[in-house]
N, C-alpha and C positions, 0 to 999 in steps of 0.2 A: 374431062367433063363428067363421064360417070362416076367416077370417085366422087365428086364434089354434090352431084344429085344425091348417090347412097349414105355420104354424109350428110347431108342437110335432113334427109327425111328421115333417117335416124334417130340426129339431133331432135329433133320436133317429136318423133315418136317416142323421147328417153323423157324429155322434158316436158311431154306433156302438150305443146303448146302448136298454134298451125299461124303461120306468115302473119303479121298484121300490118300496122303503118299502111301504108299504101300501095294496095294489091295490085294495082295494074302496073305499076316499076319491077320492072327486072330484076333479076342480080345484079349487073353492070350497071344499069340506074343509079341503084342502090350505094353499088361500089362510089359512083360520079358524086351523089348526095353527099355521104360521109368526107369524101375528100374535100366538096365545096363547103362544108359548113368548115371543116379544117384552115382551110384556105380563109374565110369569111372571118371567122374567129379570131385566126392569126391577127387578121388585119385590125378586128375590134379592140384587140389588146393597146393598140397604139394609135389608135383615134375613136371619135365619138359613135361609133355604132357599136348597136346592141347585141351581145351575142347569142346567137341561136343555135341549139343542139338537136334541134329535131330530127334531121337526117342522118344523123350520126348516131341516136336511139333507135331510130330504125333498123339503122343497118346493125348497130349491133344485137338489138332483139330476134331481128328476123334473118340473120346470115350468121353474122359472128360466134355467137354462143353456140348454136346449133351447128352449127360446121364445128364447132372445136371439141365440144361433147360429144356429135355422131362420128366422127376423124376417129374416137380412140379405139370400137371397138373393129368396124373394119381397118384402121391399121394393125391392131394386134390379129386378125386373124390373118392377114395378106401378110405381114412378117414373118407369123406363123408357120406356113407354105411355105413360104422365100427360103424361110430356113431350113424345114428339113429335105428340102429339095436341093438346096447346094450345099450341104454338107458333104452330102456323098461322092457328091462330082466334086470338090475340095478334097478330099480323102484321095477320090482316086487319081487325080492333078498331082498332091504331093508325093504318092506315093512311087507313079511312075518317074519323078523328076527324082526319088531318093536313088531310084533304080540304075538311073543314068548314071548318077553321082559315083554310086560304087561301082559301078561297071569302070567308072573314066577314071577313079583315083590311083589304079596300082600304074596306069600307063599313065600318070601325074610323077608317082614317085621313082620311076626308074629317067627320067630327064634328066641330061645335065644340067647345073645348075646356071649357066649360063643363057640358057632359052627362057627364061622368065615363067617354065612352068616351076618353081618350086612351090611347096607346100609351108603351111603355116603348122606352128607345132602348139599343139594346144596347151594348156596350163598344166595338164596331170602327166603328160609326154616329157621324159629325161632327155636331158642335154646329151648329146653324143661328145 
């Protein structure tokens, strides 16, 4: 929910523009509008009623655009974070699991070959 607030009054703040259509409908309102002129329309297509888009202007003027232009620059700065915060805890993840790796291969390659520890021989590795 606060993602979707900091987005919206973002949006409205990048674009310029504040809620219109019908200010006392919600966002879920709004969302319900858009779906039922959806729904309404569909149905116009294949009988005699008229189609109406109002709802569906609404919600995209006053939700849609704005949440999708306010979304970009709080998602690149929370990316942002995300990122260099787990890279290092990535680093240090891979590195102790390299650690293990080498520690566990020489008692890999003294097994007989019969207990299904062998080892695989890489491409640049000679055939014995």
């Amino acid at each position: 929910m606060p993602i979707g607030v900091v987005s919206l009054s973002t949006g409205h703040f990048l674009l310029g523009t504040e809620p219109k259509g019908e200010v006392d409908r919600s966002i879920v309102g709004k969302f319900f509008d858009a779906w039922s002129d959806l729904w309404a329309n569909g149905r116009a297509v294949f009988t005699e009623e008229t189609a109406n888009w109002d709802g569906l202007a609404v919600f995209y003027n006053d939700i849609f655009l704005p949440y999708t232009v306010g979304g970009i620059a709080p998602g690149i700065i929370a990316g942002s974070i995300a990122y260099y915060l787990s890279v290092p805890v990535i680093r240090a993840y891979q590195n102790r699991r390299k650690g293990r790796l080498v520690r566990k291969l020489p008692g890999l390659a003294r097994r007989p070959s019969g207990t299904g520890g062998t080892l695989r021989r890489g491409r640049d590795e000679p055939r014995q």
